[in-house]
N, CA, C and O atoms as a CHARMM CRD file, in Angstrom:
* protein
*
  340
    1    1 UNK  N     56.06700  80.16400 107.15100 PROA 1      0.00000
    2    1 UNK  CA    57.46900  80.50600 107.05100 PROA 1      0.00000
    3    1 UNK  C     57.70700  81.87300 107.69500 PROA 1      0.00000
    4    1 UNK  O     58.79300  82.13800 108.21100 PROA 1      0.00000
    5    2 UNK  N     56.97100  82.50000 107.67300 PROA 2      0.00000
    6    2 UNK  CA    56.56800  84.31200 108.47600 PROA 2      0.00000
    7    2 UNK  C     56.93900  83.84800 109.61200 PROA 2      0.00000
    8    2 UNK  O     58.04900  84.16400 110.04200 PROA 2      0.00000
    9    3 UNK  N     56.28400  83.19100 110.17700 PROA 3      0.00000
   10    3 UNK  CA    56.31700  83.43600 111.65100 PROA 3      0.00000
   11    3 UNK  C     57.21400  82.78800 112.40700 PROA 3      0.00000
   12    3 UNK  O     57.42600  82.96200 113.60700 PROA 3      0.00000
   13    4 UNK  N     57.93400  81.74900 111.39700 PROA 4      0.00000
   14    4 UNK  CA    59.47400  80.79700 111.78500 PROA 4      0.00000
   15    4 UNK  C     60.45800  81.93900 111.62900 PROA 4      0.00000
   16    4 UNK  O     61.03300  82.25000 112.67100 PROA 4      0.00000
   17    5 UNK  N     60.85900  82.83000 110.22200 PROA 5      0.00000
   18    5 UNK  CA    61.51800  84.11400 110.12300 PROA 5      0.00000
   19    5 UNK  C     61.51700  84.64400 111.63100 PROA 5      0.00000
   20    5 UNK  O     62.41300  84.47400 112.45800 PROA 5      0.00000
   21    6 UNK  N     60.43000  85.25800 111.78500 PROA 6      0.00000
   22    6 UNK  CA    60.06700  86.30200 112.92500 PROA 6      0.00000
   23    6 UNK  C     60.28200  85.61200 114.19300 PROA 6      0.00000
   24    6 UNK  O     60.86000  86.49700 114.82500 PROA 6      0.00000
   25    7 UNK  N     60.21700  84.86400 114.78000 PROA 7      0.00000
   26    7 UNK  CA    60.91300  83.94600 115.77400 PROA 7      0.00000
   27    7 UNK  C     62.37900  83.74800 115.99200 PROA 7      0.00000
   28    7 UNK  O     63.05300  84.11000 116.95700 PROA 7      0.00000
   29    8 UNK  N     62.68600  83.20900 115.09200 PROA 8      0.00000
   30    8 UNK  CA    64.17300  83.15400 114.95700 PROA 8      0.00000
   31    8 UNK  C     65.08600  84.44800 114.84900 PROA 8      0.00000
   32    8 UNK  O     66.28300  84.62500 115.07600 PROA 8      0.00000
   33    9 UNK  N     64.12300  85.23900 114.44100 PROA 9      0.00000
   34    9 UNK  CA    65.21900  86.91700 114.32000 PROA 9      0.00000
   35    9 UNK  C     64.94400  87.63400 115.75500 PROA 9      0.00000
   36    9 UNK  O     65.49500  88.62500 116.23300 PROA 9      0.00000
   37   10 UNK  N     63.96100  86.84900 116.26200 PROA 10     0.00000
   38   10 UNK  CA    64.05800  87.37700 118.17400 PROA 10     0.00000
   39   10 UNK  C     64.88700  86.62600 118.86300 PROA 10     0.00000
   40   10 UNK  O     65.42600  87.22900 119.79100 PROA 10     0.00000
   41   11 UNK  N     65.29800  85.07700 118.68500 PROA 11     0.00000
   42   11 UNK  CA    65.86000  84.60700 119.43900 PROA 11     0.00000
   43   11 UNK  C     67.11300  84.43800 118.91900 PROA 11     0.00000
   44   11 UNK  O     67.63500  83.37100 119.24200 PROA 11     0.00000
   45   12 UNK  N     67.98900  85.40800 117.96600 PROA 12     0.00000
   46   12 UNK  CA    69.26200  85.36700 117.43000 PROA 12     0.00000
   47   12 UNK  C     70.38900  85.04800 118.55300 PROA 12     0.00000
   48   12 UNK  O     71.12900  84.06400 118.54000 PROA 12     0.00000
   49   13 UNK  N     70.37000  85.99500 119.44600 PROA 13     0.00000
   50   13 UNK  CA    70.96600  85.44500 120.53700 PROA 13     0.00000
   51   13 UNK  C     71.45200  84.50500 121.00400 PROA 13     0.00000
   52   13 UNK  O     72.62600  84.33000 121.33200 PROA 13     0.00000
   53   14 UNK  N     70.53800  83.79400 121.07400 PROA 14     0.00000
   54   14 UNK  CA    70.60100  82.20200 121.73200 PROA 14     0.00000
   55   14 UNK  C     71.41200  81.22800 120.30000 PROA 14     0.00000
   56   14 UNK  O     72.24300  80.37800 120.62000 PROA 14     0.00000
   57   15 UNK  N     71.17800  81.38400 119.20700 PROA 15     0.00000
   58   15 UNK  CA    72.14100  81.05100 118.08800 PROA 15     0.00000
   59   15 UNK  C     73.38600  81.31100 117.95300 PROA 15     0.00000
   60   15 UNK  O     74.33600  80.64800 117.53500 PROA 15     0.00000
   61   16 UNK  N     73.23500  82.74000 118.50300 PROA 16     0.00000
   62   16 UNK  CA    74.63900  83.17800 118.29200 PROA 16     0.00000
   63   16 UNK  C     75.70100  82.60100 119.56300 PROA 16     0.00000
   64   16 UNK  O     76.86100  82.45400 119.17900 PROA 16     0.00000
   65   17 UNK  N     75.47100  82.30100 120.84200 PROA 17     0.00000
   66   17 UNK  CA    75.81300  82.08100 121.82700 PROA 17     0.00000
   67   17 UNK  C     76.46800  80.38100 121.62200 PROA 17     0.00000
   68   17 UNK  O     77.49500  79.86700 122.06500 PROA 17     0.00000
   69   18 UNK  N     75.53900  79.92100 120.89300 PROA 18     0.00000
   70   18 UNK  CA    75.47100  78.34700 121.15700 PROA 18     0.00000
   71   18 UNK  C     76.35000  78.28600 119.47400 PROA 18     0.00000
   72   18 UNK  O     77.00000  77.25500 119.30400 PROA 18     0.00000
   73   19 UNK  N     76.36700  79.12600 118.52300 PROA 19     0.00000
   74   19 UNK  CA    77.70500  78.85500 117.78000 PROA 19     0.00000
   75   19 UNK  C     79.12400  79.12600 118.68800 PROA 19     0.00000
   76   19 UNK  O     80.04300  78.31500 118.80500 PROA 19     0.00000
   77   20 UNK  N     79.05700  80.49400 119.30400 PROA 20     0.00000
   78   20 UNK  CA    80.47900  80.68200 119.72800 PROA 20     0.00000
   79   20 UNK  C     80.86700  79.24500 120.95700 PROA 20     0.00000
   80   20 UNK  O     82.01500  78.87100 121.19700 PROA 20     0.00000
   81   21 UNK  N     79.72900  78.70200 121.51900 PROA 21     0.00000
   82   21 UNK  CA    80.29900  77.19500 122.38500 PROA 21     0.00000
   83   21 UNK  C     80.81900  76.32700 121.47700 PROA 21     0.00000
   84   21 UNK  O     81.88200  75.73200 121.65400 PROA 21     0.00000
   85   22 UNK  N     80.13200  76.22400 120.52000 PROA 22     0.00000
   86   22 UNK  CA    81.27500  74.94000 119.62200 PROA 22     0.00000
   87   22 UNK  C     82.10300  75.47700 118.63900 PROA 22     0.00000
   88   22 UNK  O     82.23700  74.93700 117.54100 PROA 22     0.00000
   89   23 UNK  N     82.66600  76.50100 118.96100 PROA 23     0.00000
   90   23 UNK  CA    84.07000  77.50000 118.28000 PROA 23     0.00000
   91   23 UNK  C     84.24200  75.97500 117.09300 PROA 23     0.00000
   92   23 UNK  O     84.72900  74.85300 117.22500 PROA 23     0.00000
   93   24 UNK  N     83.60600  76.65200 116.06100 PROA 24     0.00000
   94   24 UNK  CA    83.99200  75.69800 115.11300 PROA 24     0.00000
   95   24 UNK  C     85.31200  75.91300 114.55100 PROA 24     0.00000
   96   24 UNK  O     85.99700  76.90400 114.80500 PROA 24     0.00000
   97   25 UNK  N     85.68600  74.87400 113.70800 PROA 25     0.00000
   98   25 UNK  CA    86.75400  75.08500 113.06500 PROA 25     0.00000
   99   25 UNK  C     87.46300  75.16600 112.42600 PROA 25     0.00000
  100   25 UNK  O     88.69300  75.20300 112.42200 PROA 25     0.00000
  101   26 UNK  N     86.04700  75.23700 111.22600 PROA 26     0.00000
  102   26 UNK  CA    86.58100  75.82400 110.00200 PROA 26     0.00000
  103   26 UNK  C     85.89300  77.43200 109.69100 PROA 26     0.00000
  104   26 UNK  O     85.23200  77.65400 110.70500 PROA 26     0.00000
  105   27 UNK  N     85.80000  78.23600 109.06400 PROA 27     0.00000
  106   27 UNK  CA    85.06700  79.47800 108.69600 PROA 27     0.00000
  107   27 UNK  C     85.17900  80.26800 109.86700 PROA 27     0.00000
  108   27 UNK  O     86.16800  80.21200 110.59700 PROA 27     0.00000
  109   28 UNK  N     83.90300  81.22700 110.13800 PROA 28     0.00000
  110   28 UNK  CA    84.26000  81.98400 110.99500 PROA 28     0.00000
  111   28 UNK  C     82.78700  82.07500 112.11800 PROA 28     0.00000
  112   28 UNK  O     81.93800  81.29200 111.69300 PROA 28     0.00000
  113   29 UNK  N     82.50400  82.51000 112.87000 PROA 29     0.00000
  114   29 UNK  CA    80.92800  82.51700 113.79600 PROA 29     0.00000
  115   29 UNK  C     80.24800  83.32700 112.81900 PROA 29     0.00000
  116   29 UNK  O     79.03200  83.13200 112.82900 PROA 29     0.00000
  117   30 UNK  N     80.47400  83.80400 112.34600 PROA 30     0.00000
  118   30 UNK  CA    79.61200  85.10100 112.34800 PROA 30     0.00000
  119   30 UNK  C     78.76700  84.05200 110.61100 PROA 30     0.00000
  120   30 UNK  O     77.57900  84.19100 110.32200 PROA 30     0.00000
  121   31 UNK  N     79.47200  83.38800 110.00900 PROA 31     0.00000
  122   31 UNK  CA    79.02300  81.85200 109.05400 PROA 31     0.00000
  123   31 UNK  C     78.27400  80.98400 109.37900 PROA 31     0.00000
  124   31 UNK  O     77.22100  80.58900 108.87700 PROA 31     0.00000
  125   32 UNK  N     79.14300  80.50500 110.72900 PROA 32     0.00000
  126   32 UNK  CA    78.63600  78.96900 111.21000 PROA 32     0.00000
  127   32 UNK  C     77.20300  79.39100 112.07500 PROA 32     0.00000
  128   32 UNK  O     76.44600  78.46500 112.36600 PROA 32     0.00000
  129   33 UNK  N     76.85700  80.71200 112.45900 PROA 33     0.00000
  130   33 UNK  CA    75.78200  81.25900 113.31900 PROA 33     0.00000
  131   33 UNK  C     74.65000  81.55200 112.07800 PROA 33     0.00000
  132   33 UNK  O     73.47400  81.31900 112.35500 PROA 33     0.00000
  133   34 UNK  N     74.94500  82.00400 110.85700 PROA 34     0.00000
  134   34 UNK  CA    74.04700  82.30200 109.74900 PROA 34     0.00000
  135   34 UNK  C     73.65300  80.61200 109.39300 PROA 34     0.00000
  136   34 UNK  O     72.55600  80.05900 109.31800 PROA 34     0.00000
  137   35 UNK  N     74.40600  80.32500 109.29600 PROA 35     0.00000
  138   35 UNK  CA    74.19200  78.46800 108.45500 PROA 35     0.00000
  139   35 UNK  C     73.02000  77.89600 109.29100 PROA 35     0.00000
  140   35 UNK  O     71.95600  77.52300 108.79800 PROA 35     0.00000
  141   36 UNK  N     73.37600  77.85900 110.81800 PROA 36     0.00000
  142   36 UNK  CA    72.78400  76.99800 111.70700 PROA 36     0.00000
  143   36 UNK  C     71.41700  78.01100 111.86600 PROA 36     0.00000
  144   36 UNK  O     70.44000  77.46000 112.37300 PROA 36     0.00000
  145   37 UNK  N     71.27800  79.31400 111.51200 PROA 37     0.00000
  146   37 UNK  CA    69.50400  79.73000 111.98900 PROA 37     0.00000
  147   37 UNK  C     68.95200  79.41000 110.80200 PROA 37     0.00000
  148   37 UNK  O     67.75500  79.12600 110.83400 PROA 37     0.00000
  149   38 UNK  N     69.48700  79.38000 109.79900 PROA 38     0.00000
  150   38 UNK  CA    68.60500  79.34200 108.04100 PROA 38     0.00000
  151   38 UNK  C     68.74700  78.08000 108.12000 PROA 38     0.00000
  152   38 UNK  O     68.00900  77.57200 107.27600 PROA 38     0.00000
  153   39 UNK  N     69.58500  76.92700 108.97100 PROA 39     0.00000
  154   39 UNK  CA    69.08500  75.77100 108.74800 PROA 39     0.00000
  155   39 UNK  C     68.24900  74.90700 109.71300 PROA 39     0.00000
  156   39 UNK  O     67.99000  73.70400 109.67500 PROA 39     0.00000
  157   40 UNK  N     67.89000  75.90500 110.62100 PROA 40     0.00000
  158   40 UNK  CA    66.61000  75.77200 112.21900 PROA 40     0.00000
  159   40 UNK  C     65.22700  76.26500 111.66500 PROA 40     0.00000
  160   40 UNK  O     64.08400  75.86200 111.88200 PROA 40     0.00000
  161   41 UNK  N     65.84500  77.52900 110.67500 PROA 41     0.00000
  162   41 UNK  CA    64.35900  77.87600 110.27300 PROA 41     0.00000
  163   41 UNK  C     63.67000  76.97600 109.12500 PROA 41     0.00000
  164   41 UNK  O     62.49600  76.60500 109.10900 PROA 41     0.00000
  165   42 UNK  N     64.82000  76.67100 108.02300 PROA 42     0.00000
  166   42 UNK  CA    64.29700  75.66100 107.13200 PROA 42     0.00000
  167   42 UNK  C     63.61700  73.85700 107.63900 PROA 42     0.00000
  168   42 UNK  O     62.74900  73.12500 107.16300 PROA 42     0.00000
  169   43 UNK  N     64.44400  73.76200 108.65900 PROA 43     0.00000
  170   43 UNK  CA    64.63300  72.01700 109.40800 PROA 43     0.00000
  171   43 UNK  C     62.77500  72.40700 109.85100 PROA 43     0.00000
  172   43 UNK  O     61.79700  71.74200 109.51100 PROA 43     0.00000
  173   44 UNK  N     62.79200  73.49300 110.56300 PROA 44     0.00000
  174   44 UNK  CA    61.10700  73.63100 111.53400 PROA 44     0.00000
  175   44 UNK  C     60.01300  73.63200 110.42600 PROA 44     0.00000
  176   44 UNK  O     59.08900  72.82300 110.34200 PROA 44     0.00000
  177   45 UNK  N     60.37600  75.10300 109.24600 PROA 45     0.00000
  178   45 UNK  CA    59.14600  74.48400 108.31800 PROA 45     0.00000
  179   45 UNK  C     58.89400  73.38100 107.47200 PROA 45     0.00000
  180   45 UNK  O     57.75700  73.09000 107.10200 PROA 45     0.00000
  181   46 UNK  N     60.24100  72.55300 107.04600 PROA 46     0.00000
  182   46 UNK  CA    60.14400  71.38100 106.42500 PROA 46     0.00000
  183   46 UNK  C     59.16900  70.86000 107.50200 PROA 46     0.00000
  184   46 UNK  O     58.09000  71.30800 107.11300 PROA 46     0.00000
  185   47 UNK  N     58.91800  70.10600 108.73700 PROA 47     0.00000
  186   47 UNK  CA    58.84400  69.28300 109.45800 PROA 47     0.00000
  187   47 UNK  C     57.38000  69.96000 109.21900 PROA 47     0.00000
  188   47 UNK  O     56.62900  69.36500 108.44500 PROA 47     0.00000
  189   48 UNK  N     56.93200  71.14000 109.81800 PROA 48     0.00000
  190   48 UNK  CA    55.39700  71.63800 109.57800 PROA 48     0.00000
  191   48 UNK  C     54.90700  70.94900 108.50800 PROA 48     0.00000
  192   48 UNK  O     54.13800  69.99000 108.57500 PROA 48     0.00000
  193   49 UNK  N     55.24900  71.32400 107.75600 PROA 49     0.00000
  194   49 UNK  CA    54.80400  71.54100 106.67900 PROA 49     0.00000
  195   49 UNK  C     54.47300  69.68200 106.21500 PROA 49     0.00000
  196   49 UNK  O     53.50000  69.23900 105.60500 PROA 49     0.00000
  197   50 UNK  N     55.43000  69.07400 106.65900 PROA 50     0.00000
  198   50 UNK  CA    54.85300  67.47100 106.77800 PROA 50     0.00000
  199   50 UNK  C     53.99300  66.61700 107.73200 PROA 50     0.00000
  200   50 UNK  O     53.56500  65.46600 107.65200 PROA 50     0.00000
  201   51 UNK  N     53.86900  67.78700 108.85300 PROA 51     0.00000
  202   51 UNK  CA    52.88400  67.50700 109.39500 PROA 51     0.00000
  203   51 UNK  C     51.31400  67.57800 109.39700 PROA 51     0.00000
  204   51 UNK  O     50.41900  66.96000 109.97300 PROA 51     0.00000
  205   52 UNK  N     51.41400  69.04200 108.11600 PROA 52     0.00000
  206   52 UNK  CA    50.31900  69.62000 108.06500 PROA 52     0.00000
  207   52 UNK  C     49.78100  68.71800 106.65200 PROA 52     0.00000
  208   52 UNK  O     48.67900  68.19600 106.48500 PROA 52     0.00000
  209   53 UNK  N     51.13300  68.74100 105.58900 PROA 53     0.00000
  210   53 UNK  CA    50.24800  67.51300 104.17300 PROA 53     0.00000
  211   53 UNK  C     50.58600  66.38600 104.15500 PROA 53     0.00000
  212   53 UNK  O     50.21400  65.69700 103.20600 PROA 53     0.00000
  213   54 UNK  N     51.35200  65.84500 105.12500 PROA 54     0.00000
  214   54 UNK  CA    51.80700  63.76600 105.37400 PROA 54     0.00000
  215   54 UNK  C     52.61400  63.84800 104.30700 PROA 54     0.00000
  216   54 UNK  O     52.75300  62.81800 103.64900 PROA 54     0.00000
  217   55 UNK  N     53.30200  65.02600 103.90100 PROA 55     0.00000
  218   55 UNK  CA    54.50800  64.36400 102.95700 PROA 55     0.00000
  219   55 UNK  C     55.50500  65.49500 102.84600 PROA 55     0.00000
  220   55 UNK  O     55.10800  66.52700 103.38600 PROA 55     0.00000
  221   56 UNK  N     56.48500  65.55200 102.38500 PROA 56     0.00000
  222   56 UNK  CA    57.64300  66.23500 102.35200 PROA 56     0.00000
  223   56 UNK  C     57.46200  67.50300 101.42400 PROA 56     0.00000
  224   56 UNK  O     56.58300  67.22700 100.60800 PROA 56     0.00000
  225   57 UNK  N     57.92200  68.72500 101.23200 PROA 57     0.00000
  226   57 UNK  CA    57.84400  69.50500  99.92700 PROA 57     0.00000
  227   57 UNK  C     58.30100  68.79500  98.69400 PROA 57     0.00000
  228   57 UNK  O     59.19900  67.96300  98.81700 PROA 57     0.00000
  229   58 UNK  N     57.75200  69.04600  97.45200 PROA 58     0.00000
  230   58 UNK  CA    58.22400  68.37800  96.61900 PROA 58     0.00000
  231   58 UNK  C     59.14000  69.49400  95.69000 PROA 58     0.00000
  232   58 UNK  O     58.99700  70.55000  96.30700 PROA 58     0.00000
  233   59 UNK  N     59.87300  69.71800  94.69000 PROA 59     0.00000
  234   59 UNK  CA    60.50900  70.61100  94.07800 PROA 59     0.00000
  235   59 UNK  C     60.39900  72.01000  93.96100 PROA 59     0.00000
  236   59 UNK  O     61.15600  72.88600  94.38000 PROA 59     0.00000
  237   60 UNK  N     59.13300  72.10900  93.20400 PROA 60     0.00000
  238   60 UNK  CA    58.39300  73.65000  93.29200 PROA 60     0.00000
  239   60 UNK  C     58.42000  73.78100  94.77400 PROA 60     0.00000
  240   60 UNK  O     59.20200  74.57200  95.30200 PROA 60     0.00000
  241   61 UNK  N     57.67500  73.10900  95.41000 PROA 61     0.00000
  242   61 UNK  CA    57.83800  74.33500  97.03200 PROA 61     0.00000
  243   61 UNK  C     58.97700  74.03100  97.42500 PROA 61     0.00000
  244   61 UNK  O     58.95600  74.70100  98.45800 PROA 61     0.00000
  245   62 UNK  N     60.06800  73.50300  97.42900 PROA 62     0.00000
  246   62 UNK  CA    61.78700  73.86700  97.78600 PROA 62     0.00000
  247   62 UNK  C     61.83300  74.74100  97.40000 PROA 62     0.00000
  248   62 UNK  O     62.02400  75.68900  98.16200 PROA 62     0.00000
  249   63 UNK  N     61.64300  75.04100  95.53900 PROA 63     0.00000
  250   63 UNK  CA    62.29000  76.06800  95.16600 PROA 63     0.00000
  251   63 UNK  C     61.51800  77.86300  95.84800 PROA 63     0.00000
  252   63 UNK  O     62.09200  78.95000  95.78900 PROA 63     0.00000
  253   64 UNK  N     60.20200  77.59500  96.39400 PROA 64     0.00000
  254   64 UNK  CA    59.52500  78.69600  97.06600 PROA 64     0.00000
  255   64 UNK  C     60.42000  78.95300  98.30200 PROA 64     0.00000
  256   64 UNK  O     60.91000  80.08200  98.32600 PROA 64     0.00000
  257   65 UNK  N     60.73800  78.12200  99.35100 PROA 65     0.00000
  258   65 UNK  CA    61.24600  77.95000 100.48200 PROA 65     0.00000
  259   65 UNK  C     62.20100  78.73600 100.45700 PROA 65     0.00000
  260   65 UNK  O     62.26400  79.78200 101.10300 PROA 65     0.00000
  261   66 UNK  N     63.42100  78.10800  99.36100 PROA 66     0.00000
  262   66 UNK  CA    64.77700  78.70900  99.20500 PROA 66     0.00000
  263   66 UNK  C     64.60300  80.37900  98.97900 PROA 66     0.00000
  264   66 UNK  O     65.11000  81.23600  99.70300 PROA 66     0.00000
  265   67 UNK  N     63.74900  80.62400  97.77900 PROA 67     0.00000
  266   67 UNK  CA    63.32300  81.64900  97.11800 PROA 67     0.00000
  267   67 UNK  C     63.27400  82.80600  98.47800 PROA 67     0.00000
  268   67 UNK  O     64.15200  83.55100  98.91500 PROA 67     0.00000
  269   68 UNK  N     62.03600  82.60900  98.85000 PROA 68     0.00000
  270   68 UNK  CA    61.79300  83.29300 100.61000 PROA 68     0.00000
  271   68 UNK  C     62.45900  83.39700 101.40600 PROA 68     0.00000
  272   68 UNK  O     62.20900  84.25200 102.25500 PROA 68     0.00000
  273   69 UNK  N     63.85000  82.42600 101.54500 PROA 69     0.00000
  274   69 UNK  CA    64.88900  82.65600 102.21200 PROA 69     0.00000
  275   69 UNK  C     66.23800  83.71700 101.85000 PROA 69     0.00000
  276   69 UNK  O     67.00200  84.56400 102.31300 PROA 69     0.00000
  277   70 UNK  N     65.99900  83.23000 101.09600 PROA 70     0.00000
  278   70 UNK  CA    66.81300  84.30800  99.72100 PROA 70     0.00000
  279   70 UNK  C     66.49900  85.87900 100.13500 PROA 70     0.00000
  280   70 UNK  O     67.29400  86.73800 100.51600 PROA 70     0.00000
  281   71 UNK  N     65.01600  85.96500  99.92200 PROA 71     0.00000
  282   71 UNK  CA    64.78900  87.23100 100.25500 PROA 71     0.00000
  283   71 UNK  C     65.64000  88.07400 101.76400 PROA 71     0.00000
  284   71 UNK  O     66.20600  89.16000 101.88400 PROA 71     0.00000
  285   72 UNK  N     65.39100  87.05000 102.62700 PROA 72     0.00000
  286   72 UNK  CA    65.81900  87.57700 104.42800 PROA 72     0.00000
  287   72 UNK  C     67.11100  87.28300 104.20100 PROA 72     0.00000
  288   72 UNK  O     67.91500  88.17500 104.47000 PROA 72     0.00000
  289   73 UNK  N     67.50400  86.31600 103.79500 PROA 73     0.00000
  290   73 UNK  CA    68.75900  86.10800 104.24700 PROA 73     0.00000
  291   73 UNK  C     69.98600  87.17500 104.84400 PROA 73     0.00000
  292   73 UNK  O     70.77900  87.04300 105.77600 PROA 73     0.00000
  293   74 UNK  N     69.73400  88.39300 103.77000 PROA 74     0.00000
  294   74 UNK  CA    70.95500  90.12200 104.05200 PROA 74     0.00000
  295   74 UNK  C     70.44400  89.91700 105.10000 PROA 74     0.00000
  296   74 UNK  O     71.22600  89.49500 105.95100 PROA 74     0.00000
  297   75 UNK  N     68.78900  90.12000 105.59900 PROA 75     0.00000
  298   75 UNK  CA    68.26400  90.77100 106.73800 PROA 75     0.00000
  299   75 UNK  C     69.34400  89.65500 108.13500 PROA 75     0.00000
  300   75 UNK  O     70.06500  90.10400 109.02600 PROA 75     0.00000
  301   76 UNK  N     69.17100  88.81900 107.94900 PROA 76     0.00000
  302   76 UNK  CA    69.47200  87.77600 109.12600 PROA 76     0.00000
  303   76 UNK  C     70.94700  87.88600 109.33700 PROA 76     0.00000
  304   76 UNK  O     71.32200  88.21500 110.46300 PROA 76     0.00000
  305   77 UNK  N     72.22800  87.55200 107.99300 PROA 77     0.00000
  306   77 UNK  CA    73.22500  88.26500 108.17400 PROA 77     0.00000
  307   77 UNK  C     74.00900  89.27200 108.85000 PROA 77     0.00000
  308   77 UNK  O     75.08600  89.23700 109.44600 PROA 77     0.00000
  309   78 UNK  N     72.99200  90.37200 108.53800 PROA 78     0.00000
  310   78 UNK  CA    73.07500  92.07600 109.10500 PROA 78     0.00000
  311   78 UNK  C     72.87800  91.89200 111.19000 PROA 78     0.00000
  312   78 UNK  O     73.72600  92.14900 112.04500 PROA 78     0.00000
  313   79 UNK  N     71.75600  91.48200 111.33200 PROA 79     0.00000
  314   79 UNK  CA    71.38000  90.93000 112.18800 PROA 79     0.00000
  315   79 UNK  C     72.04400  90.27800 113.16800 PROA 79     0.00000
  316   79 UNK  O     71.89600  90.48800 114.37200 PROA 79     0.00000
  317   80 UNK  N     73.13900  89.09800 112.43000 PROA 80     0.00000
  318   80 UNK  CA    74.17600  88.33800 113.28600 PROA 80     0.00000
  319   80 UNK  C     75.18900  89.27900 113.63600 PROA 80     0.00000
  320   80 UNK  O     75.57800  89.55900 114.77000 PROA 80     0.00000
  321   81 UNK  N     75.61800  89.78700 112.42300 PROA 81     0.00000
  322   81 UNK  CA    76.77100  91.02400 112.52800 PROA 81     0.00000
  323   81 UNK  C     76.18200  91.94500 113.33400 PROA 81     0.00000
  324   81 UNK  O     76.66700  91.70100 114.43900 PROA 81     0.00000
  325   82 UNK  N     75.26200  93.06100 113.47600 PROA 82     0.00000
  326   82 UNK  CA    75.01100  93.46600 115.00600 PROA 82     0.00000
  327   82 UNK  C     75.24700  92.94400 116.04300 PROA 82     0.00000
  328   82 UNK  O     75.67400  93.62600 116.97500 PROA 82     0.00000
  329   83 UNK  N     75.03400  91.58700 116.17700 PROA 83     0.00000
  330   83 UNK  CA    74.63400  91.44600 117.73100 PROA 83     0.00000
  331   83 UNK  C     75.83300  90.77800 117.86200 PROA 83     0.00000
  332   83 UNK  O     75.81600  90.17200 118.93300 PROA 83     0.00000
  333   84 UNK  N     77.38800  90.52400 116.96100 PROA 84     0.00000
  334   84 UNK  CA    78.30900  90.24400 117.49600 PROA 84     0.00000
  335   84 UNK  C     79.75500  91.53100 117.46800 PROA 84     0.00000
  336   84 UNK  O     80.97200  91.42900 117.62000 PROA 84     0.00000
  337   85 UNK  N     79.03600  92.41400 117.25500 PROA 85     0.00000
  338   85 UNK  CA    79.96200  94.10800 117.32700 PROA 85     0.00000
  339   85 UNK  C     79.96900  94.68800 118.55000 PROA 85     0.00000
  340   85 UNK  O     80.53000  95.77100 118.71700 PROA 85     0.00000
């Protein structure tokens, strides 16, 4: 999950770019750009992570996943809001 974080907070950019193309239309970018990386970073380690034990997380590690996301999340926020000021 480290190194999906740390990836994705280099290539914010490219998130942020490819929210403002589909000018959504409800909320605001600076939302629909947070939603779509916490849900690129979650979508990539789910998929690892079933590749690596042939089965899906089961409850307890959701609730780790979320937990760990929880933690970054300000960080990634803060992050979007820079790079659209």
């Amino acid at each position: 999950m480290e190194s999906l974080l740390k990836f994705h907070s280099l290539d914010i950019d490219k998130s942020i770019n490819f929210s403002k193309r589909l000018i959504p239309s409800q909320g605001n970018i600076e939302d629909f750009a947070y939603g779509l990386i916490v849900g690129i970073i979650i979508g990539n380690y789910s998929e690892k992570f079933f590749q690596r034990h042939g089965r899906n997380p089961d409850n307890d590690e959701l609730i780790d996943i979320y937990f760990t996301m929880s933690l970054r999340s300000a960080k990634i926020r803060k992050t979007i809001l820079e790079k659209l000021l």
